[in-house]
C-alpha positions in Angstrom: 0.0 0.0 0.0 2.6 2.4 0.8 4.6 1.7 -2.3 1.7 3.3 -4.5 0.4 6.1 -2.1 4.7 7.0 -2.3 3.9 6.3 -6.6 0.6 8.0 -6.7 2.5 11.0 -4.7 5.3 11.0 -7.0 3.0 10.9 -9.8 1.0 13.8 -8.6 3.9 16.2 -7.6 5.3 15.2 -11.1 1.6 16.4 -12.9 1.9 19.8 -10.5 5.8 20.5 -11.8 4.3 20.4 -15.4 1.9 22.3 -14.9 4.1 24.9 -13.3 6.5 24.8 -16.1 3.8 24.9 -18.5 2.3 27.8 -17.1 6.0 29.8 -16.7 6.5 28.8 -19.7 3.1 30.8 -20.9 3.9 33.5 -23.6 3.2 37.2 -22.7 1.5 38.3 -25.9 0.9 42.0 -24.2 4.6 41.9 -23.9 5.3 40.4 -27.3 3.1 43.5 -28.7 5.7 45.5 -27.0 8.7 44.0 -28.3 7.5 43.6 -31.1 6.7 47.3 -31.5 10.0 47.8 -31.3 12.2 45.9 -33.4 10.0 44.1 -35.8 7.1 46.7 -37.0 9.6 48.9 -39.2 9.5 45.9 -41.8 6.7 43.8 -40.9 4.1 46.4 -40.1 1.8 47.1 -37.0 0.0 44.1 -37.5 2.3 41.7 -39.2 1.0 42.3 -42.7 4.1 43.3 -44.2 3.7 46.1 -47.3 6.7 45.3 -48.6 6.9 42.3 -50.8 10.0 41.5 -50.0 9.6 41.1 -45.9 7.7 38.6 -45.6 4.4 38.9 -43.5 4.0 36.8 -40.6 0.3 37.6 -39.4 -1.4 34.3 -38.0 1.6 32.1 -39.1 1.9 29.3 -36.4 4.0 30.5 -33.5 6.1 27.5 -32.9 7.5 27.9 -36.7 8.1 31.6 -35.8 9.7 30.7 -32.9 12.6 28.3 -34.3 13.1 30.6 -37.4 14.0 33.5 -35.1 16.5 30.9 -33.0 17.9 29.6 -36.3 18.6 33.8 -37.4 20.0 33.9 -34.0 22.4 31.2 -34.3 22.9 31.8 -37.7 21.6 28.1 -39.2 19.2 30.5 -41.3 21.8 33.2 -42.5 20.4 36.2 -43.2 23.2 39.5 -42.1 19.4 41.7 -41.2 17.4 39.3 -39.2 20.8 37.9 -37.5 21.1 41.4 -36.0 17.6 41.6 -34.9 17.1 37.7 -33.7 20.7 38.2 -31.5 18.7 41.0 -29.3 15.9 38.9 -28.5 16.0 36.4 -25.7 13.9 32.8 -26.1 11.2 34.4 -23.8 11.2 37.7 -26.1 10.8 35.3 -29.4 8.2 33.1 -28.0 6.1 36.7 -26.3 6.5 38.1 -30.1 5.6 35.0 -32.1 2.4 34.1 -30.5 1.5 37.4 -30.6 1.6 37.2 -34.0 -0.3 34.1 -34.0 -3.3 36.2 -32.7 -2.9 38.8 -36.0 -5.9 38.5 -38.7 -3.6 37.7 -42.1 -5.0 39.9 -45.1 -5.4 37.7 -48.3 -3.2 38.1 -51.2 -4.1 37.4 -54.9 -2.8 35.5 -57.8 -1.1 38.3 -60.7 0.0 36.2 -63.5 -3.0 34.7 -65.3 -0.1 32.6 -67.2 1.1 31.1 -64.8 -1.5 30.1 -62.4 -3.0 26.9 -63.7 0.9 25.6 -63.8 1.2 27.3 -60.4 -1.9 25.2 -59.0 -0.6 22.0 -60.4 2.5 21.9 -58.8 1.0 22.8 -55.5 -2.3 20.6 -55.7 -0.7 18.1 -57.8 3.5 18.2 -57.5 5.7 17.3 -60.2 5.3 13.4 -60.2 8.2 13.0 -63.1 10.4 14.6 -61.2 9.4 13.0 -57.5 8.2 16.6 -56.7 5.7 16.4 -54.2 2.8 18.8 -53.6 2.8 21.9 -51.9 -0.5 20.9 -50.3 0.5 18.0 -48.6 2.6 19.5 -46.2 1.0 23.6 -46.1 -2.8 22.1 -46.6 -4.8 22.8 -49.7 -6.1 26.3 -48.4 -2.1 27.5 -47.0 -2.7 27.4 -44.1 -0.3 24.7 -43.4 0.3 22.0 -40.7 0.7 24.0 -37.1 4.5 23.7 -35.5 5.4 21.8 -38.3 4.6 23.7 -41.5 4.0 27.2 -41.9 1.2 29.1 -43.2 2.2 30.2 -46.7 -1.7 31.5 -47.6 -1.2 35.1 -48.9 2.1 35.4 -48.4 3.5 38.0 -51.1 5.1 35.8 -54.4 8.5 37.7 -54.6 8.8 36.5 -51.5 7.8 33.3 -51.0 9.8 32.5 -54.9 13.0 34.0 -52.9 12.8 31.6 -50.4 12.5 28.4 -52.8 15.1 29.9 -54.6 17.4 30.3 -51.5 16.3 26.5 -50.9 17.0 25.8 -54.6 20.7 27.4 -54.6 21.9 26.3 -51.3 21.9 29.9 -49.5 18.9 28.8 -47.2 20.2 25.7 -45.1 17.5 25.0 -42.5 15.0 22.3 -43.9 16.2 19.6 -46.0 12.8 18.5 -46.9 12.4 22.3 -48.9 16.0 21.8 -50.3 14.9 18.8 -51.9 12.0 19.7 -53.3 13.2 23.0 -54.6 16.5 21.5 -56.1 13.8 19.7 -58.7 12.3 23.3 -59.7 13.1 25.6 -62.7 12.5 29.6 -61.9 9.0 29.0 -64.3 7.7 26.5 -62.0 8.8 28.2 -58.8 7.5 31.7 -59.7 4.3 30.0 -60.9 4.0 28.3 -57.5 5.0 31.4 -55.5 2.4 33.5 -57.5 -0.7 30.9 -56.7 0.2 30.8 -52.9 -0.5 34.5 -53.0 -3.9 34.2 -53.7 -4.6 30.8 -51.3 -7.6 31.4 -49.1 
């Protein structure tokens, strides 16, 4: 009897330490708003809807994927000279406040601009590239964008130039920090890639 009173004891001090932790651990989105404000809005706007289609925008993208790209900028397994300089000033508290705060932004849709491209664009993500073992964009980021959460991101809306950068970073070898987008962009020409990058704009 006393062996599982001492096991149901240990059991329940272990269920209160995780709960503590999970609440310390607890993002301060009030905070992150804050932070935020202050080192992120300049490119990414007030509400994360970046204007510029460059910058990407990060409005309702799932915080956990914010989270380790920020960590990866810090440590420089994402290089990028900008967001290196940004990401060292933050602290893991400071990147998980900011990226859930994000989480809670309304995205604003995007839209589709090259009416040539976009039935090849919707192909590739609905349907891959089978003669080239491509597989499709929707299996991973969900047929509407919106992606898988802490796995995939969002890509719904996001602006083309960008969104074509990044495969092309993945393509090249400049971006490092997912082999599964390094293989699957290595298999893309800059047609197939911009067509790809102009359909996700206009994903709802």
């Amino acid at each position: 009897m006393n062996i599982v009173v001492s096991s149901l004891c240990a059991a329940a001090l272990a269920a209160a330490s995780f709960a503590a932790q999970a609440q310390a651990a607890k993002p301060d989105t009030a905070k992150g708003a804050a932070a935020y404000g202050q080192v992120c809005v300049a490119c990414h706007a007030a509400d994360g809807n970046s204007s510029l289609a460059a910058n990407p925008k990060l409005a309702q993208q799932h915080p956990e994927y914010l989270v380790k790209q920020l960590q990866e900028f810090k440590s420089g397994k994402r290089e990028n000279a900008v967001m290196k300089g940004f990401a060292a000033a933050l602290s893991d508290e400071e990147m998980r406040n900011i990226s859930f705060w994000l989480a809670e932004q309304k995205a604003k849709n995007g839209a589709a601009v090259n009416k040539d491209l976009v039935t090849l664009g919707e192909r590739i993500y609905r349907g891959g590239i089978p003669d080239r073992q491509v597989a499709a964009c929707a299996g991973c980021h969900s047929p509407n964008g919106a992606g898988i959460p802490a796995q995939y991101p969002r890509l719904s809306g996001q602006h083309a130039e960008y969104t074509a950068g990044q495969l092309t970073a993945f393509r090249d070898g400049v971006r490092k920090n997912s082999v599964q987008m390094t293989q699957v962009a290595a298999k893309m020409n800059d047609k197939e890639i911009k067509a790809v990058a102009d359909y996700i704009a206009g994903l709802r």
